[in-house]
C-alpha positions, 0 to 999 in steps of 0.5 A: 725488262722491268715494267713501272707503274704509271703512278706510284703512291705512298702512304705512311704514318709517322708518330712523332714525338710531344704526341704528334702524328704525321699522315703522309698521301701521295700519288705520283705520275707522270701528268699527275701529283695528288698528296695530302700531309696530316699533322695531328695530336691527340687525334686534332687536327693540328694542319694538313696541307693537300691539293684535292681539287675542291676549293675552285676559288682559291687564288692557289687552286688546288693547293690549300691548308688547312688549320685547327681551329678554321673552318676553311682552308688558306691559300698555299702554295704547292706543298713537297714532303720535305716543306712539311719536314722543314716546318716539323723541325722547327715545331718539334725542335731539331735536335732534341 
């Protein structure tokens, strides 16, 4: 019998190339999602969507992104790993 966690997580880090970085967070269960995706170059930030739960006034509470060169984060929808890879693509040119 095999016995699964309650909640699994995933930590990775993908150096991408033109010099970007992806961080990829997440944590999985049953009644929970926690993630954040971290995109950076030259240790900037470039953007990094999450759903920590610290920015009660959004409209999109808890999911937010945030940008270079922003102080505060922008209201977003839910975010899944493969939204992230879309939006990569297109950044880094997909079939280079």
């Amino acid at each position: 019998m095999v016995i699964e966690p309650k909640t699994q997580y995933l930590r990775a880090k993908a150096k991408l190339k033109k010099g970007y970085v992806l961080y990829v967070n997440e944590g999985v269960g049953e009644t929970y999602r926690r993630y954040s995706y971290h995109l950076q170059r030259d240790d900037e930030l470039i953007k990094r969507w999450d759903n920590a739960p610290h920015w009660k006034g959004m409209k999109t509470f808890p999911y937010h992104v945030h940008l270079a060169g922003h102080e505060k984060p922008r209201e977003c929808a839910e975010v899944f790993v493969q939204d992230v890879l879309v939006e990569l693509r297109g950044l880094l040119g997909g079939d280079e």
